[in-house]
DSSP file (Angstrom, degrees, kcal/mol; ACC not computed):
  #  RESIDUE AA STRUCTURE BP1 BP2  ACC     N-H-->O    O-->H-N    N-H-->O    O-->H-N    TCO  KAPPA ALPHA  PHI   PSI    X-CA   Y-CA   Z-CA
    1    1 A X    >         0   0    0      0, 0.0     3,-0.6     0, 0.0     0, 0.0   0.000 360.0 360.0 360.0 -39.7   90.7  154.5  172.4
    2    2 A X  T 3   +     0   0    0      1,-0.2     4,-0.0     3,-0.1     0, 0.0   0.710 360.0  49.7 -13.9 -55.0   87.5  154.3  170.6
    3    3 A X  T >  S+     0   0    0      2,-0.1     3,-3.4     3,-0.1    -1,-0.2   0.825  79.8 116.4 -92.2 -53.1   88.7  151.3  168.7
    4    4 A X  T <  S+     0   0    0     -3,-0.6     3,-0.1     1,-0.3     0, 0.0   0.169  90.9   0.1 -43.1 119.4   90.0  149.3  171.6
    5    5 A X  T 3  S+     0   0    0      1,-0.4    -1,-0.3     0, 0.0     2,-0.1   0.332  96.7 129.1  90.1  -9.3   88.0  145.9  172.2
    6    6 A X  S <  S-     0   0    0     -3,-3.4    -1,-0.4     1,-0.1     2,-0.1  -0.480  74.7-108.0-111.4 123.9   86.0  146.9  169.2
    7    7 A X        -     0   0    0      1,-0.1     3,-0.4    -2,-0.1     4,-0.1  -0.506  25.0-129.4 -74.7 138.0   86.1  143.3  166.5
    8    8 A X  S >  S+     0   0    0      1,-0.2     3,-1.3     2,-0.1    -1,-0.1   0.802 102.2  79.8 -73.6 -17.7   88.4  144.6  163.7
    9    9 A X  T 3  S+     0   0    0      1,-0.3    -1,-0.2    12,-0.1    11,-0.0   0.962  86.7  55.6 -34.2 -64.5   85.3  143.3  161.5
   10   10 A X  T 3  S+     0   0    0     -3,-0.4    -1,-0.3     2,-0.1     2,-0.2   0.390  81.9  99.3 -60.1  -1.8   83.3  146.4  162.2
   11   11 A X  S <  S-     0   0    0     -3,-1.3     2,-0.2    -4,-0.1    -8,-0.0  -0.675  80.8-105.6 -91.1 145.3   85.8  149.2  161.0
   12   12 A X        -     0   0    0     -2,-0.2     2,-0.4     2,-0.0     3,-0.1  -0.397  44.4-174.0 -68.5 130.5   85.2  150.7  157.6
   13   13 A X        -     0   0    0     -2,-0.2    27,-0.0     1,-0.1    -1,-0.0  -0.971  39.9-150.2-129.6 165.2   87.6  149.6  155.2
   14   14 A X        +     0   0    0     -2,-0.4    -1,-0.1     2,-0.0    28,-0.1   0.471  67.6 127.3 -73.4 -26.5   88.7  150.4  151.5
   15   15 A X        -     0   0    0     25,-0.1     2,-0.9     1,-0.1    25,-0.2   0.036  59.0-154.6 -44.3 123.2   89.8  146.6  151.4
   16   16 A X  B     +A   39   0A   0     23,-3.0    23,-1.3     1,-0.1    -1,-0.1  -0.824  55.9 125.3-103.2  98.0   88.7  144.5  149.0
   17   17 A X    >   +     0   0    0     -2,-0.9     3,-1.0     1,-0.1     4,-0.2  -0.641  22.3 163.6-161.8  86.2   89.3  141.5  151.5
   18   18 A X  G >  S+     0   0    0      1,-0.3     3,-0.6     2,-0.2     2,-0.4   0.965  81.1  59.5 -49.0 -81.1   86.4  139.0  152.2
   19   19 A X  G >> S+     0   0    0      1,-0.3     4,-2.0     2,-0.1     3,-1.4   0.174  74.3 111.7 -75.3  -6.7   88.5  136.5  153.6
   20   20 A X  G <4 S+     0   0    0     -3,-1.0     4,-0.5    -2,-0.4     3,-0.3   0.724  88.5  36.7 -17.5 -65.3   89.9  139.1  156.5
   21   21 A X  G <4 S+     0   0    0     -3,-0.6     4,-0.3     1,-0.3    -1,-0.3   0.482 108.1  56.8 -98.8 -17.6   88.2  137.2  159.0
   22   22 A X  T <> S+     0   0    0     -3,-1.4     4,-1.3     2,-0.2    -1,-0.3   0.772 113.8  49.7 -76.4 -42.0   88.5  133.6  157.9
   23   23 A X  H  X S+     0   0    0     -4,-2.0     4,-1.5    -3,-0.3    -2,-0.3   0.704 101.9  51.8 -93.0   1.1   92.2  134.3  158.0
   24   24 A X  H  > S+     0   0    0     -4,-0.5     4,-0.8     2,-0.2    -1,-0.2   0.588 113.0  53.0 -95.2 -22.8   92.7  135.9  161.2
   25   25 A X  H  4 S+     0   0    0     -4,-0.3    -2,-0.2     2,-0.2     3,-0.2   0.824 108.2  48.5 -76.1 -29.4   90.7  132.6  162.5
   26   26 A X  H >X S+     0   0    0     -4,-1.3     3,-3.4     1,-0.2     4,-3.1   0.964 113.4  46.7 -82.3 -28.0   93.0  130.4  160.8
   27   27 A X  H 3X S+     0   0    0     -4,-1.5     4,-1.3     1,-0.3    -1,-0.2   0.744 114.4  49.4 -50.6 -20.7   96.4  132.4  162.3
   28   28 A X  H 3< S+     0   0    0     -4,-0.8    -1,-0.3     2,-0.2    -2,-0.2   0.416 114.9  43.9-123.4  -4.9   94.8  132.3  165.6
   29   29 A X  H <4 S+     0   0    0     -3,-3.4    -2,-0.2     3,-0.1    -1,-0.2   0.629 134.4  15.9-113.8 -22.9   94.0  128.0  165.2
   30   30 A X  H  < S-     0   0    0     -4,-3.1    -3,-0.2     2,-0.2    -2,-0.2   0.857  95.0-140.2-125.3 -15.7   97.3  127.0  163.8
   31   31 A X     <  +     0   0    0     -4,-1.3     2,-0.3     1,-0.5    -3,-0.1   0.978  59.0 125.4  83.4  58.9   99.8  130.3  164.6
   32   32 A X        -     0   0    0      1,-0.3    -1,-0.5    -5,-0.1    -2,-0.2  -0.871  69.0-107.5-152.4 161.9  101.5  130.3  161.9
   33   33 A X        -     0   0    0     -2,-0.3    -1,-0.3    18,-0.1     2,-0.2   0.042  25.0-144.6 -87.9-169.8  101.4  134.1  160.0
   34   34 A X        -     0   0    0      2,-0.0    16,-3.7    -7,-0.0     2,-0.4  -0.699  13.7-168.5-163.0 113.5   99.1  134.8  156.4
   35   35 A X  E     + B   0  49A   0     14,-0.3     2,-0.3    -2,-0.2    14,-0.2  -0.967  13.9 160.9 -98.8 117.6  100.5  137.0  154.3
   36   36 A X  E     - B   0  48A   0     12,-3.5    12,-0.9    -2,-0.4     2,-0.8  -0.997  41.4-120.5-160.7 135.5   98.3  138.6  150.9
   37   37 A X  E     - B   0  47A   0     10,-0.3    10,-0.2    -2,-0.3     2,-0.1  -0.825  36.9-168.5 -99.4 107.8   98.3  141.2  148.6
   38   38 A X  E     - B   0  46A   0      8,-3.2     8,-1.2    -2,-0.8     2,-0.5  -0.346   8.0-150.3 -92.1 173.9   95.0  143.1  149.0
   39   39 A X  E     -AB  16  45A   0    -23,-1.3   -23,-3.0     6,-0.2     6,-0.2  -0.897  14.0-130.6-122.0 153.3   93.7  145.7  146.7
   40   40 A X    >   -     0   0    0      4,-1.6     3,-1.0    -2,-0.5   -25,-0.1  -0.519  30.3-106.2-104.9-170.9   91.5  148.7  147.7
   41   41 A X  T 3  S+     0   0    0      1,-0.3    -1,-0.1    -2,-0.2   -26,-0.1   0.558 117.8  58.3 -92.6   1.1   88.3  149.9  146.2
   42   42 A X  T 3  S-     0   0    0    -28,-0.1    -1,-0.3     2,-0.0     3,-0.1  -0.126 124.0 -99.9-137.2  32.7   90.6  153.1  144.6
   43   43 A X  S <  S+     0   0    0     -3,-1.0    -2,-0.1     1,-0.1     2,-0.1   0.658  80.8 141.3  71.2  21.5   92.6  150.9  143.0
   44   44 A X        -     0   0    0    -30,-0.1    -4,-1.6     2,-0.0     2,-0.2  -0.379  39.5-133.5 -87.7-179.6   95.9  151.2  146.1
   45   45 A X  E     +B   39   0A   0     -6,-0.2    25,-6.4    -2,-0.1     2,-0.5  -0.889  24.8 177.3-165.2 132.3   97.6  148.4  147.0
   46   46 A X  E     -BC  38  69A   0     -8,-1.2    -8,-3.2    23,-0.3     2,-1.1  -0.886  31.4-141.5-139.3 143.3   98.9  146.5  150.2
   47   47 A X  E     -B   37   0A   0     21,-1.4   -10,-0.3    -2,-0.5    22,-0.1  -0.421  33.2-163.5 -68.3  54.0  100.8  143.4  151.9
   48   48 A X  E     -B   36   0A   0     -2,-1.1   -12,-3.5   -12,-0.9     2,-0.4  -0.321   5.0-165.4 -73.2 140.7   98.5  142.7  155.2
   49   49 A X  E     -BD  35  66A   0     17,-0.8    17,-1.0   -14,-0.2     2,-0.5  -0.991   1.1-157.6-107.6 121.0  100.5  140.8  157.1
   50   50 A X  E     - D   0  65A   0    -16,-3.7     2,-0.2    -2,-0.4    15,-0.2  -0.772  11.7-177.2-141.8 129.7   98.7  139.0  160.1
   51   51 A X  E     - D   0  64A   0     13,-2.3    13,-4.1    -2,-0.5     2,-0.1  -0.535  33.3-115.0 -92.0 151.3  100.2  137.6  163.2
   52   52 A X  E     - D   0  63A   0     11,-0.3     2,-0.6    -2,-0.2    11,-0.2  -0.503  36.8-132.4 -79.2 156.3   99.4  135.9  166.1
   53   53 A X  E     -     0   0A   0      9,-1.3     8,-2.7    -2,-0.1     2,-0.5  -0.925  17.9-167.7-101.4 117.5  100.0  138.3  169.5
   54   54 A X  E     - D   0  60A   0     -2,-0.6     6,-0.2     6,-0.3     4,-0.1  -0.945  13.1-136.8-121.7 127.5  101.7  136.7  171.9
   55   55 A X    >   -     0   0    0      4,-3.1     3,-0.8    -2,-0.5     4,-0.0  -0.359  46.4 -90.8 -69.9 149.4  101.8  138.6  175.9
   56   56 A X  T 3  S+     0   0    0      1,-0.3    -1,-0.1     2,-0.1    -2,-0.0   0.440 127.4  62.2 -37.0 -18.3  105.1  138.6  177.4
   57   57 A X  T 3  S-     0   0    0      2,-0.0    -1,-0.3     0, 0.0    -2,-0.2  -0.501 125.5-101.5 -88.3  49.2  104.3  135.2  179.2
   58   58 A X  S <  S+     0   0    0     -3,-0.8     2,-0.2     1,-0.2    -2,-0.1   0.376  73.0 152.3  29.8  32.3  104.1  133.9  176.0
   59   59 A X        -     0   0    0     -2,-0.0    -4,-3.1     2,-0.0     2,-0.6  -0.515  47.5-119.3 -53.0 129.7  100.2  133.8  175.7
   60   60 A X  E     +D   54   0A   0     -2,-0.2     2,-0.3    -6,-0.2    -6,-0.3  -0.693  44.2 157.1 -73.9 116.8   98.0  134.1  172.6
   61   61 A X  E     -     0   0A   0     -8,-2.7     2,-0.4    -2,-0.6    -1,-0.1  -0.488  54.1 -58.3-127.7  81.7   96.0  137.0  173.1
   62   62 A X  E     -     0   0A   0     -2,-0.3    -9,-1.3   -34,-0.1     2,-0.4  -0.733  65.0 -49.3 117.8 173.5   94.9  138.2  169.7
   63   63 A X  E     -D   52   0A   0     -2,-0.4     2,-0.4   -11,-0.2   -11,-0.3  -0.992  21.7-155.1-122.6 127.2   96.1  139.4  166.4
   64   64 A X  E     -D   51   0A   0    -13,-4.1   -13,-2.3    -2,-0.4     2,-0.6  -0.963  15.6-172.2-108.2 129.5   98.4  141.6  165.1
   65   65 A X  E     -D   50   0A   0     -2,-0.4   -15,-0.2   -15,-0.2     2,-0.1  -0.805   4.4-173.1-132.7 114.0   97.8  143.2  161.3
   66   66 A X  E     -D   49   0A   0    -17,-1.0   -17,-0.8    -2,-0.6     2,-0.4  -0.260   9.5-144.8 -80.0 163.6  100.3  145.3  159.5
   67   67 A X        -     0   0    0    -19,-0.2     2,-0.6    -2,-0.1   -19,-0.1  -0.989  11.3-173.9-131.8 124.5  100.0  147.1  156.3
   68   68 A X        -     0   0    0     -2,-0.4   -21,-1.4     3,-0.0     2,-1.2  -0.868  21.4-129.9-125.4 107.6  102.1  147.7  154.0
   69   69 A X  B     +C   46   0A   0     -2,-0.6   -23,-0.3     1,-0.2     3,-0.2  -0.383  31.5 161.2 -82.7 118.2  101.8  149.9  150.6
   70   70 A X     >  +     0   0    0    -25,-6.4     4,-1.1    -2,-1.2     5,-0.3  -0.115  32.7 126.7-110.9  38.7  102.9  148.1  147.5
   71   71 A X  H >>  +     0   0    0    -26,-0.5     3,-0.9     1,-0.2     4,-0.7   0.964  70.0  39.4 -64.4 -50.4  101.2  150.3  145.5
   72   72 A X  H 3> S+     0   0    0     -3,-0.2     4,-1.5     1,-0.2    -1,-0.2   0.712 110.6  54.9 -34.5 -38.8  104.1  151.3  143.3
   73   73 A X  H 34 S+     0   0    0      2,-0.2     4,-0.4     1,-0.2    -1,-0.2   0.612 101.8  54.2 -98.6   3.5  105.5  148.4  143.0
   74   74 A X  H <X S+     0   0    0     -4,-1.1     4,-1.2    -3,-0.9    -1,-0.2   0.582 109.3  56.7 -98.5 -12.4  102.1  146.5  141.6
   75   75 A X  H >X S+     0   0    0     -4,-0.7     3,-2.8    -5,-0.3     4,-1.4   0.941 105.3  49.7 -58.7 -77.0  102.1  149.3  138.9
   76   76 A X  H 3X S+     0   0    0     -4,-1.5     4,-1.0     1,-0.4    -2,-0.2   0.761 112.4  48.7 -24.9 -44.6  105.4  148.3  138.0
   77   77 A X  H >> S+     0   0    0     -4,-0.4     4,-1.8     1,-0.2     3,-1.3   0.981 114.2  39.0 -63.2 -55.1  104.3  145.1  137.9
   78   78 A X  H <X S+     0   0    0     -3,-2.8     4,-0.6    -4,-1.2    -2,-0.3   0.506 114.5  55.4-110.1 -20.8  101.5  145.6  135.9
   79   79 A X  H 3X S+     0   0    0     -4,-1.4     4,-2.2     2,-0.1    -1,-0.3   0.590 112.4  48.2 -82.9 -27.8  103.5  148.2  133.6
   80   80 A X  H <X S+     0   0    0     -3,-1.3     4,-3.7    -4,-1.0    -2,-0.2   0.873 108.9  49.4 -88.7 -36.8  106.2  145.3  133.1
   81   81 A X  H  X S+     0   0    0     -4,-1.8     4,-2.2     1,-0.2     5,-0.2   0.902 108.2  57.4 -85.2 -24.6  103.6  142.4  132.2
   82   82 A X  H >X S+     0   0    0     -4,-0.6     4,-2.0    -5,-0.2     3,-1.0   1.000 108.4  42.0 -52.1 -69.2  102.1  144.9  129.7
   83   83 A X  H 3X S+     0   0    0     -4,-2.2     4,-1.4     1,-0.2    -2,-0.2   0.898 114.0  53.2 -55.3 -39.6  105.6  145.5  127.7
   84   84 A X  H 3< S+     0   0    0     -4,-3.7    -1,-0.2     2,-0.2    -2,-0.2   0.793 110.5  47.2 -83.2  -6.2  106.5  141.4  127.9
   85   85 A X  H XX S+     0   0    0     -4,-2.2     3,-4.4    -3,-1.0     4,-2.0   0.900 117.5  48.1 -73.8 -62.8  102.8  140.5  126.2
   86   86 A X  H 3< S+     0   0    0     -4,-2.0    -2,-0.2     1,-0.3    -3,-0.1   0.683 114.8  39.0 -15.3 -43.6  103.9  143.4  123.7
   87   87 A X  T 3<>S+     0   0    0     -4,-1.4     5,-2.5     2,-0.2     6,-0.4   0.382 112.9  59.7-110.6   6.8  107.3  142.1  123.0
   88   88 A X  T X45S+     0   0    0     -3,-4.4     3,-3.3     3,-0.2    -2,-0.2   0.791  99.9  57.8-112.5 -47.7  105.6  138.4  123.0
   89   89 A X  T 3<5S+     0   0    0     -4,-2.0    -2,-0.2     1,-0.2    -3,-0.1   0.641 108.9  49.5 -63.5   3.2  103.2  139.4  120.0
   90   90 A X  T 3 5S-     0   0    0     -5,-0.4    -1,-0.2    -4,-0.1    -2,-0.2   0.093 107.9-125.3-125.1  30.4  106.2  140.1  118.3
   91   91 A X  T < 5S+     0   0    0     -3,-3.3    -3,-0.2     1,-0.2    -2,-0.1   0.799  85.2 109.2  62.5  39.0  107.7  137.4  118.9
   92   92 A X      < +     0   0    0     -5,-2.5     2,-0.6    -8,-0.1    -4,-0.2  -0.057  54.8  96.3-149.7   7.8  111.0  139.7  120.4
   93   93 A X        +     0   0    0     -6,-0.4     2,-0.5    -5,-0.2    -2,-0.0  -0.972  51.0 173.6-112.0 130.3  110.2  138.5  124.4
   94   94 A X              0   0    0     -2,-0.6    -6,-0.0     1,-0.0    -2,-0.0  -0.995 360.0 360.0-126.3 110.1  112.8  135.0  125.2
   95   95 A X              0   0    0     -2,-0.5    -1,-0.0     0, 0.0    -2,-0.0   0.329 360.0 360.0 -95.0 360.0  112.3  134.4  128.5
């Protein structure tokens, strides 16, 4: 309850996401979603999604911002781009 009315600016985050608040202004001038793969300070990893909130009379009132952990799968990534520069200094990656 704490939280409620409370600018989501002021909550502590792990995000490493400047632009938080620049993009929740642009969702909220043109309504259209922003989707971004943030990183935390402890090396996690997430999809924020953020949407405009529209009340049941189909008012904007707001934001909505999900989180998502892709933390596995940006290892994977990052495990994957390691072994194709390997296999590319030996001339053995054909893309």
């Amino acid at each position: 309850m704490g939280d409620i009315g409370r600018p989501f600016t002021e909550m502590v985050s792990d995000l490493q996401y400047p632009e938080i608040a620049d993009h929740t202004r642009e969702v909220l001038r043109t309504l259209i979603f922003k989707e971004s793969d943030i990183s935390t300070q402890d090396r996690r990893w997430f999809k924020v999604r953020i949407m405009p909130y529209r009340t049941l009379d189909d008012k904007i009132d707001g934001v909505v911002i999900t989180f998502i952990n892709i933390t596995i799968a940006k290892k994977l990534e990052e495990e994957l781009n390691k072994t194709i520069n390997i296999l590319r200094k030996h001339n053995l990656y054909q893309p």
